[in-house]
Structure formats: C-alpha cells, structure tokens
C-alpha positions in Angstrom: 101.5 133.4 104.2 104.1 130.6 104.8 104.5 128.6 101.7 104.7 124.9 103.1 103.9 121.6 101.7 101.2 119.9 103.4 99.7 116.5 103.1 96.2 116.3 104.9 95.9 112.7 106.5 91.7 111.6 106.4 90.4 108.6 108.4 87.7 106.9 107.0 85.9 103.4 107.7 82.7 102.7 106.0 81.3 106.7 105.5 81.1 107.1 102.2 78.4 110.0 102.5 80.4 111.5 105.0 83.4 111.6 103.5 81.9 112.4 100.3 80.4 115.5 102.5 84.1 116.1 103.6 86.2 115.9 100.4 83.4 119.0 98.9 85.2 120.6 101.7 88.5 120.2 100.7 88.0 121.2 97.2 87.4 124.6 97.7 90.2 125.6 100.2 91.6 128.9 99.7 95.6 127.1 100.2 96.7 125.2 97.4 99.4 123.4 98.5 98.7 120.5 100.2 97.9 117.2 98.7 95.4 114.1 100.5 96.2 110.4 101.7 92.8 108.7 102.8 93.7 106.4 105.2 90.9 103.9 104.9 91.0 101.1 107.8 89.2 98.3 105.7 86.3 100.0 104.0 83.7 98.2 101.0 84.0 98.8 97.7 81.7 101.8 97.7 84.6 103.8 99.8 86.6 103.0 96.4 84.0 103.9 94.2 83.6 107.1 95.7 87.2 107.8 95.7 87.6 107.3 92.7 85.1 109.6 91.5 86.9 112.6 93.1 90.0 111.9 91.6 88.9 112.7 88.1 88.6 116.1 88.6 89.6 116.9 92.0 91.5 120.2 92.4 94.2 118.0 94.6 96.2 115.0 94.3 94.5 112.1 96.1 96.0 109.1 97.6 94.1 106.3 98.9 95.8 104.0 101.4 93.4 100.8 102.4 93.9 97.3 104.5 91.9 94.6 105.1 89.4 95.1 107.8 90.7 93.2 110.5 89.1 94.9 113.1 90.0 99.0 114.5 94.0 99.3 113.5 93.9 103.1 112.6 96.8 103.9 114.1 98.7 101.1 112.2 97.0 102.6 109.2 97.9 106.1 110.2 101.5 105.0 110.5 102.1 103.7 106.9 100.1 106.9 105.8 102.8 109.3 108.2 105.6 107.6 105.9 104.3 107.6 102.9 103.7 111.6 102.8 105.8 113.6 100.1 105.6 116.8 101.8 107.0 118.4 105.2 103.8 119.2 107.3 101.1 116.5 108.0 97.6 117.8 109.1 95.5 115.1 110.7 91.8 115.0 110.5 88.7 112.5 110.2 86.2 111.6 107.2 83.7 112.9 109.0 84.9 117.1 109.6 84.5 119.2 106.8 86.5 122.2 106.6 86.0 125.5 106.6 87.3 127.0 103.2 90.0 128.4 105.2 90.7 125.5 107.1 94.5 124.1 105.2 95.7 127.8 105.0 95.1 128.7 109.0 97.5 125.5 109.6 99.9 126.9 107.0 99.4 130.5 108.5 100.8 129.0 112.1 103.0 125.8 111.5 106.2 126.5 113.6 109.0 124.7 114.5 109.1 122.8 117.6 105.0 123.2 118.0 102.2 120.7 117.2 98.4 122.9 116.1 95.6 121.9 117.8 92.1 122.7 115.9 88.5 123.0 116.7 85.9 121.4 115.9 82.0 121.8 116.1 79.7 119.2 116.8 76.5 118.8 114.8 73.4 116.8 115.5 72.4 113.8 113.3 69.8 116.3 111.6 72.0 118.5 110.4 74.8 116.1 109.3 72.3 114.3 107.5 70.6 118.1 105.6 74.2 119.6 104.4 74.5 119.1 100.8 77.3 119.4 98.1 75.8 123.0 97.8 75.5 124.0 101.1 79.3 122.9 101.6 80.7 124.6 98.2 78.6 128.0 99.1 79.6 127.4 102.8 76.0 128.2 104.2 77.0 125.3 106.8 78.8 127.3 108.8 76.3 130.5 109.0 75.0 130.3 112.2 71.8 131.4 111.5 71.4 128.7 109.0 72.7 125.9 110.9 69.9 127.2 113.7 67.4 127.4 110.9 67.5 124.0 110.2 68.3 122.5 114.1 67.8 124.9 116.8 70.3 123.0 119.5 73.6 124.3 118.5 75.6 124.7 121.7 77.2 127.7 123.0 80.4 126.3 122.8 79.7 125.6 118.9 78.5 129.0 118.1 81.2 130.9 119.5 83.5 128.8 117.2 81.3 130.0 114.3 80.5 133.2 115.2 83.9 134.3 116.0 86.5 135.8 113.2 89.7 138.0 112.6 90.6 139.6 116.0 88.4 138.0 117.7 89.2 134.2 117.4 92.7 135.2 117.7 91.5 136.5 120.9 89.6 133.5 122.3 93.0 131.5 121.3 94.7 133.1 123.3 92.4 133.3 126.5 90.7 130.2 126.4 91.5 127.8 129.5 91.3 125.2 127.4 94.8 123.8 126.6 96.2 122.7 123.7 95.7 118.7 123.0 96.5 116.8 119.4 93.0 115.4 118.6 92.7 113.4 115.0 89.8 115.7 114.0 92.1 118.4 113.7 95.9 118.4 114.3 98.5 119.2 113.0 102.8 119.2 112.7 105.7 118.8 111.2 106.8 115.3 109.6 110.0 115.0 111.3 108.5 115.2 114.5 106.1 112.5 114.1 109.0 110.1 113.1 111.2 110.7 115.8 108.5 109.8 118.0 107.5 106.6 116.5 104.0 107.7 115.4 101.0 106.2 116.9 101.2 103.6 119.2 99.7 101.1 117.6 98.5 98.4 120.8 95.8 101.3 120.7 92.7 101.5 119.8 89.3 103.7 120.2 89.8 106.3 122.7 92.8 108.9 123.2 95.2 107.0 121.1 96.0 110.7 119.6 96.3 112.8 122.8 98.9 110.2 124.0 101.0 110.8 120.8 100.1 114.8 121.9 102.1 113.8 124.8 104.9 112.3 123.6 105.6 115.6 121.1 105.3 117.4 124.5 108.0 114.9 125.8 110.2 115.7 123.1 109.9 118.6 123.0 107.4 119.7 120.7 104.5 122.1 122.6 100.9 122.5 121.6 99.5 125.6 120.1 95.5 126.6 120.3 94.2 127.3 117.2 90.8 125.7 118.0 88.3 129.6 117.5 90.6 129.7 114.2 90.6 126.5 112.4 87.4 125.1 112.2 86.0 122.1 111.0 82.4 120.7 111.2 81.6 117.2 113.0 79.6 115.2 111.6 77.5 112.6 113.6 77.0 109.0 113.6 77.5 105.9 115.8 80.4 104.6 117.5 80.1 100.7 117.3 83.8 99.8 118.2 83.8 102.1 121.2 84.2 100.0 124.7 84.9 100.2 128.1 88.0 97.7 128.0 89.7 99.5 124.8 89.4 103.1 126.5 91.2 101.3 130.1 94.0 100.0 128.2 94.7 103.2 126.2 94.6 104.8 129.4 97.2 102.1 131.4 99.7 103.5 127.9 98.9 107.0 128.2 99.8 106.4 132.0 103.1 105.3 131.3 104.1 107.0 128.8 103.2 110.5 130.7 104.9 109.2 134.5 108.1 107.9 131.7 107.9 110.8 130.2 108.3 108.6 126.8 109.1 110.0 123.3 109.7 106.9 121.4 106.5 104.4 121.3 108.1 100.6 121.2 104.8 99.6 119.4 105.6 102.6 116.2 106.3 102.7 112.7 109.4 101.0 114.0 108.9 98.0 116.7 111.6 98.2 118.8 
C-alpha cells in the first residue's frame, strides 16, 4: 500500500443529517492518512454545530472552511479549499456519499502520477437515505445488498453490480466497462500539483458539469482518467436539487465547449484570475 498524504475535500450546504450520515463513514476507514476540509458554501449554524461535535473525538483532523451564502459558489469554495490542503493528494467528494470503509485506501492503492481516479457511486432512493443509521454505517450493513433490498426493493442493476462486486472481480469490471473515466465531485480524485497548474475550478460555473470540465482540462494537460468506479464506492444519498436550472446547465456547457475545441489547461476564471 502506497503511503500518501491525502486530504478528502466534502461539499456541504444545508445537510446536516446527511453529512452527519457521511462523516460516520469516514471515521471508520481502514487508511489512516488522510485528513478532512469541509467546504461549506454558506450553511446555518446547525452545519457548525454538527461539525463541531465530530471534532471532539473524531479519529481525523477536521477542517471547516465556510462563506457567506451568497448564492451556489462551490467551486469558488472548492478553490480556497484546493489551496489550503497540507498534504499531496486531494480526493473530492460530496456531503451526501458515504464511503465504503475501504473507500480513502482504494484511492491511495491507485494514485499515480500523471492520472486523475474516477470513483463510483450508488444511488439510493429517499427511503433508504432517510433509514441508514449511525449503526448501519459503523457495521456497514448499508452496503449488503440484501439489506439495502430488504428495506427498498428498487436498487438498480447498475447499483448492485457496484455492490455486489469485490477482489478480482471489480478489478475486472474496471477494466471492461465502456464507461469512460470522467472527474465527478462525488468521487474524484488527484494529485495537488495538478489541480494548481490548471487553475482549479472555473469558478463562472455553477450547477451542472462544473467538475467534468475541470476532468477535461487535466486531460488537456496531460493528466488521463483512471476507472476505479466497481472499486471505490460510495453511497448517494438523495434529496432535492433547488438551484438546478436550465440557464446554469447552458452556460456551463458554452465553457465546457470552449475549453474542450481550445483544448484549455489554465481556467482565466481559477484560483488565479488571469
């Protein structure tokens, strides 16, 4: 096992009991070396609270970076949370994925030079992100298969295979699967340097695909995807998507245009403005 510093990057706005679902998640990973920023994009007090509960005992050093809610500025958020990571590797996921308990150390098992991971993630129906508990998390019942069908019998096929597979197996389905390799925030992952030389996020964007067009500017630079999605798994949890709209998702596509006919590694609109 490759012994790399990680820092695990968490979105959050106004999910405390999702994120409180998540964090369980993270305290029982099998890699130890990785510390947490929570990059809240304007959460209430209760966010804070909650936070602030976990770091009294948490196994892991937790950071929690907050701004004003202004309205969706993730990626600025995300930005200030690249730079202020201490360690080498950045993993990117959402406050509303729990991990499997293996989830940190499969990212460690495969970060490589001049690659970005790209994870899995299983999507779960209201019901069942609203029955996991703090037990069902910490004895990792919610991701047996049998019990997730037990409680909510419409697990997709797609879900279940990601689930069901293990050793061999997922490696296999990595390999095979005609999916290709895409950086999505729910579970992504690469190396520090990389995400500074290309600016970070582009931060003009906002709800939809402001993450697969910073996928394609590591491609640009140089920097090729890697499927990992059968072998580091992490569990969606559902809820509403108030600030999604049709006029955000056209504009991040005009940038994603231009950035893939450019074939641009450096976003003006960054952690630098240039």
């Amino acid at each position: 096992m490759k012994n790399i510093n990680i820092t695990v990057i968490i979105s959050t706005y106004n999910a405390p009991k999702w994120l409180e679902k998540v964090l369980w998640g993270y305290s029982i990973q099998t890699y130890k070396n990785f510390d947490i920023i929570i990059a809240d994009d304007g959460s209430k007090e209760d966010t804070r609270t909650l936070i602030e509960e976990f770091k009294k005992d948490f196994p892991f050093k937790i950071y929690h970076l907050w701004h004003k809610d202004k309205g969706y500025r993730r990626q600025e958020l995300l930005n200030r949370a690249i730079v202020k990571a201490k360690n080498e590797y950045i993993l990117m996921t959402d406050g509303d994925c729990i991990p499997k308990n293996d989830f940190v150390e499969v990212h460690a098992r495969y970060a490589t030079k001049n690659r970005f991971l790209s994870g899995g993630y299983c999507k779960l129906s209201i019901k069942l992100s609203n029955h996991i508990s703090k037990d069902d998390i910490l004895k990792e019942r919610c991701f047996d298969i049998k019990w997730l069908k037990s409680i909510d019998k419409n697990l997709g096929f797609s879900q279940t295979l990601k689930l069901a597979s293990s050793g061999f197996t997922e490696q296999l389905l990595d390999k095979v699967t005609p999916t290709n390799p895409t950086f999505n925030n729910m579970n992504s992952s690469g190396w520090k340097d990389d995400y500074i030389a290309i600016n970070g996020y582009d931060e003009r964007m906002q709800y939809g695909g402001p993450d697969r067009e910073l996928g394609g500017r590591f491609k640009n630079y140089g920097v090729r995807g890697l499927q990992i999605r059968h072998q580091a798994v992490c569990l969606h949890l559902d809820h509403s998507r108030g600030y999604k709209n049709k006029e955000s998702i056209e504009k991040n596509l005009a940038i994603s245009k231009v950035s893939r006919e450019n074939k641009v590694i450096k976003t003006p609109y960054g952690i630098e403005k240039l």
